[in-house]
MIKE-5229 format. One line per 4 residues: number of its first residue (from 1); their letters; for each residue x, z, y of C-alpha. Coordinates in Angstrom, 2 decimals. Each point is the difference from the previous one (the first is absolute). Example, Ala and Ser with C-alpha at 12.3 -4.5 7.8 and 13.67 -1.06 7.14 Angstrom:
1> as> 12.30 7.80 -4.50; 1.37 -0.66 3.44
//
This chain:
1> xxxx> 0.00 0.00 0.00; 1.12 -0.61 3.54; -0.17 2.79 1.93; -1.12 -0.52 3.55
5> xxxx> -0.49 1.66 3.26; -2.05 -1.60 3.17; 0.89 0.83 3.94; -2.15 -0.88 2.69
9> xxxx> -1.91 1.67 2.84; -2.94 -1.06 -0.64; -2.03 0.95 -2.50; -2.26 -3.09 -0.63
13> xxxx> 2.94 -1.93 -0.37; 1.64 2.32 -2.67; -2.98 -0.07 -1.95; -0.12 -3.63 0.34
17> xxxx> 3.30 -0.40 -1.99; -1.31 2.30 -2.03; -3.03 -1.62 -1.43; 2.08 -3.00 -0.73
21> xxxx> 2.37 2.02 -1.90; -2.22 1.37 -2.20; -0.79 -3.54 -1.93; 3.65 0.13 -0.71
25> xxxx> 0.58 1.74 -3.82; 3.33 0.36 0.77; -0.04 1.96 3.12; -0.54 3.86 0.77
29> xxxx> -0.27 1.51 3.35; 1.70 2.46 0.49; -0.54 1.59 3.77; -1.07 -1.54 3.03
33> xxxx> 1.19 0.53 3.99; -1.20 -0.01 3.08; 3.14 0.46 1.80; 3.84 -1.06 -0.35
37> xxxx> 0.95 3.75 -0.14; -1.86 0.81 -2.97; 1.03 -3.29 -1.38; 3.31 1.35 -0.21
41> xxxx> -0.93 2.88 -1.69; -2.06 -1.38 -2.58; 2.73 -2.62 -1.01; 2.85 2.39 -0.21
45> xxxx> -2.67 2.35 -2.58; -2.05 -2.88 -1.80; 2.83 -2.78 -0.04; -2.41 -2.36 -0.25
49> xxxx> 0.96 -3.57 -0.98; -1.67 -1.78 2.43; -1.06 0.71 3.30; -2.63 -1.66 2.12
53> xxxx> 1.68 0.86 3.47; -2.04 -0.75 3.09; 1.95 -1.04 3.37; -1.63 1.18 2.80
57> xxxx> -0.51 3.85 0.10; 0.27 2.51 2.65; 3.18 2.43 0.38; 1.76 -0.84 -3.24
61> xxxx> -0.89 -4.11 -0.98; 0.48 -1.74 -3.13; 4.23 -1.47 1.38; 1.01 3.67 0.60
65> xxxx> -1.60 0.79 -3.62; 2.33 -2.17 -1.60; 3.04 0.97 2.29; -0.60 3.72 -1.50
69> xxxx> 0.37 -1.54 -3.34; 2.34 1.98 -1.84; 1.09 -0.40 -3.33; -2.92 -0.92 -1.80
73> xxxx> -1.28 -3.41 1.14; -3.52 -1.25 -1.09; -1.13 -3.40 -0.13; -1.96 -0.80 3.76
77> xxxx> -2.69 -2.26 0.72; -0.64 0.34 3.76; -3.30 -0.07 1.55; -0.17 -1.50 3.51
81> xxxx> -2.80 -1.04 2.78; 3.53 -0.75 2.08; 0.14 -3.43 1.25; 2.92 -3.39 -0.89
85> xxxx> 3.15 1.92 1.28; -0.48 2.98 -2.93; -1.28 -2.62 -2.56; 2.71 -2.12 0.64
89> xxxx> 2.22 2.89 -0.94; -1.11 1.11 -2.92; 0.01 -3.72 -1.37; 3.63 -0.32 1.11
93> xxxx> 0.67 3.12 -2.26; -2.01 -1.40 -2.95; -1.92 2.99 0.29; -4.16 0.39 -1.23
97> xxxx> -2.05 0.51 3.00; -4.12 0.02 -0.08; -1.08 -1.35 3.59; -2.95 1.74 0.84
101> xxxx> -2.60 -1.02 -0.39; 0.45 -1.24 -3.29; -2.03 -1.69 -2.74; 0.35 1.12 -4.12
105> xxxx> 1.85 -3.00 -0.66; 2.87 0.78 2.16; -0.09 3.29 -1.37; 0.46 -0.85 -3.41
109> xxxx> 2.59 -2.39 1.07; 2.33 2.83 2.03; -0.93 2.35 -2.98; 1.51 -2.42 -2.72
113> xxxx> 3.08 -0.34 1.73; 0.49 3.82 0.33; -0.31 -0.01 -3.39; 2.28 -2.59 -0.81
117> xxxx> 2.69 1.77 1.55; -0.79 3.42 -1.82; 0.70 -1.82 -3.00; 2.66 -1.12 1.23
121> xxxx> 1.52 3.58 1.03; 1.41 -1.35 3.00; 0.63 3.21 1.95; 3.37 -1.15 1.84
125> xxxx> -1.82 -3.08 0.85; -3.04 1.91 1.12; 2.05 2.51 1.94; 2.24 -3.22 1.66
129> xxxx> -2.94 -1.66 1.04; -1.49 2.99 1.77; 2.92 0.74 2.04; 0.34 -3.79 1.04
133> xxxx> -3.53 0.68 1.12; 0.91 3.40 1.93; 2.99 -2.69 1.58; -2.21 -3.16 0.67
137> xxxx> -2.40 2.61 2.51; 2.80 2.00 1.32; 1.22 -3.06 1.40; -3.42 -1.32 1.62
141> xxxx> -1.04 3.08 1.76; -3.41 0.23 1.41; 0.70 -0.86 3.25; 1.32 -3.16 -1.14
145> xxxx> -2.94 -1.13 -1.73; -3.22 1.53 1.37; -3.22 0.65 -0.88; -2.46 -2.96 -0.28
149> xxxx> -3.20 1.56 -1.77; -1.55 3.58 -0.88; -2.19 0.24 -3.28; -2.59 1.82 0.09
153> xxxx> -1.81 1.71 -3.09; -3.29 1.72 0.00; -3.11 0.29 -2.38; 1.69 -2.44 -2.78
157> xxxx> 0.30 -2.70 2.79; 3.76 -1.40 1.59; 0.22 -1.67 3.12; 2.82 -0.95 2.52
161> xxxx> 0.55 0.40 3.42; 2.24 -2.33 2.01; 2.30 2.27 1.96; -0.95 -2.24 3.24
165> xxxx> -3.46 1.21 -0.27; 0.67 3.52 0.73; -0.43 1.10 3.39; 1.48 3.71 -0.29
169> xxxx> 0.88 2.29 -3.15; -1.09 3.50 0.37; 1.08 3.04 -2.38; -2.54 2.10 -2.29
173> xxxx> 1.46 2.69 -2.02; 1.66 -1.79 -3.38; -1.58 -3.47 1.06; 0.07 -2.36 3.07
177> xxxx> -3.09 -1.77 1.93; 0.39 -3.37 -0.03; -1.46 -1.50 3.92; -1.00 -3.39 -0.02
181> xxxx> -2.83 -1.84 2.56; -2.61 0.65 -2.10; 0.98 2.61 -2.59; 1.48 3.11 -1.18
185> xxxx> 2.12 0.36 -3.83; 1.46 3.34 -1.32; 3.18 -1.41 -1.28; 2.19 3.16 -2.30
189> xxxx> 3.97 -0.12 1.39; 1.56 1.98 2.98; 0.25 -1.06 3.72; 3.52 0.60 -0.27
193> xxxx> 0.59 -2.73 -3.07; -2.27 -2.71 1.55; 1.54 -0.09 3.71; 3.39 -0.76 -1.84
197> xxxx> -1.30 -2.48 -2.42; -1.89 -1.78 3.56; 1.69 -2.63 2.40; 1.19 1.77 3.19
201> xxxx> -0.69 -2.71 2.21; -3.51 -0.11 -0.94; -1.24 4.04 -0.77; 1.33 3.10 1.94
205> xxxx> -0.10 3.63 -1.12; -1.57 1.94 3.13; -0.73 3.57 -1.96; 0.35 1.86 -2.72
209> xxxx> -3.63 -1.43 -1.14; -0.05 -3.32 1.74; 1.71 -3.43 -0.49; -1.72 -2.86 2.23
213> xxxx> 0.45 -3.56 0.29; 1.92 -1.01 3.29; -2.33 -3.14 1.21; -2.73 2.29 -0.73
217> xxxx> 0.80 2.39 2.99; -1.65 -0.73 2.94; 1.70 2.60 2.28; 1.75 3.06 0.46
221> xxxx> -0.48 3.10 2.30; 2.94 2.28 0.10; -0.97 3.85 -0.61; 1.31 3.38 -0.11
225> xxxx> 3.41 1.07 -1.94; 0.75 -3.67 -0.40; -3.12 -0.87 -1.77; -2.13 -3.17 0.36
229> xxxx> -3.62 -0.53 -0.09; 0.15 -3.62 -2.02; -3.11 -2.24 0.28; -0.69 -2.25 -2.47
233> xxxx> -2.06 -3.27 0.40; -3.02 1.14 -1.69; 0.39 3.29 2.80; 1.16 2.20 -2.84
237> xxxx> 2.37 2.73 1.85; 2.86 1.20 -1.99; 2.31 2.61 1.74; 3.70 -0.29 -0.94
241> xxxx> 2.18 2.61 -1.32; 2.79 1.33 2.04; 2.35 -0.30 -3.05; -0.26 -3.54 0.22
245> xxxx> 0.42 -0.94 4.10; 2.90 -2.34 -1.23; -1.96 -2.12 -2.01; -2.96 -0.05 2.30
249> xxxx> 1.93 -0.80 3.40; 1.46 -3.03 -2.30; -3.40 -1.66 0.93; 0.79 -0.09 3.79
253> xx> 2.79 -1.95 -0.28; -1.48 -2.92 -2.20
//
């Protein structure tokens, strides 16, 4: 039997994987995640042979999990909503990837290659590939390839969001509102991660909780302790944080 462990955030799309898994005979599930840190935990105990290892998580996500690999080195199929630039990647390494969202025949497809290389016992291979992988994104940081898309999962249903379409990004506890002209999409990762993954020249951090578009401010009105009272085009009022007067007084000399 193969043992295997799944890692994602989200819970529908942990129990999507799975439901697929269980028409396999020769898999058994072992432990599932909802979080990088007790990913690592779970695959230094279990040492499962394959893990299902999703990309995009908050604090600790699925490129650091593999960094903390130690000695024992599973078999990884990534699962990623990230767009061309990751994919891209993970091809180059001859690494499985499931692009989400994903059909069962692409499933079975990544799944039958895992286990053609647990037959194989290919553990150094495994292990080389993964570090070529930790390599190929070292070297293309986020701010030289930035975010194009967010995906957005709620009630069973996935949808994307073209980064140009949001108007301002505004913090809420462990998730992020998501501003566009004509809607509002809870969207799970940290202020803090998205303004570095986001093109400077196009979004600016103003606060702790705020990150706005820069063609979508229609003035400024300078306040007390080096604050600003930022008015969007829609007349949404956003007062900036004195912590972040650099970034803010940037905008007056565009």
């Amino acid at each position: 039997m193969i043992k295997t462990l799944i890692v994602d955030d989200e819970s529908l799309a942990r129990e999507r994987i799975i439901s697929l898994l269980k028409k396999e005979n020769d898999i058994e599930v072992v432990g599932e995640c909802s979080d990088g840190e007790e990913a690592l935990q779970k695959i230094n105990s279990l040492k499962p042979d394959l893990v299902f290892l999703d990309i995009q998580m908050p604090l600790i996500n699925g490129i650091e999990v593999i960094k903390s690999f130690n000695k024992f080195i599973p078999q990884v199929i990534f699962v990623t909503a990230y767009d061309e630039y990751a994919v891209e990647a993970f091809e180059m390494n001859a690494l499985d990837y499931l692009l989400k969202p994903f059909d069962q025949e692409r499933f079975s497809k990544t799944l039958d290659r895992a286990r053609q290389r647990l037959l194989a016992n290919s553990t150094k291979e495994i292990s080389e590939k993964l570090n070529n992988l930790i390599l190929t994104f070292s070297q293309n940081k986020p701010d030289e390839k930035h975010l194009t898309k967010f995906v957005i999962k709620s009630a069973g249903k996935i949808s994307f969001i073209n980064v140009d379409e949001i108007n301002y990004i505004e913090a809420e506890g462990n998730y992020l509102i998501l501003h566009t002209s004509n809607s509002k999409n809870l969207y799970r990762d940290t202020i803090t991660n998205i303004s570095q993954n986001l093109n400077p020249e196009i979004f600016i951090r103003i606060h702790r909780s705020y990150i706005v578009k820069i063609e979508n401010i229609k003035e400024m009105q300078s306040h007390f302790n080096s604050e600003y009272i930022i008015t969007l085009k829609d007349n949404t009022k956003i007062k900036s944080g004195r912590s972040y007067k650099a970034e803010v007084e940037r905008l007056l000399k565009h």
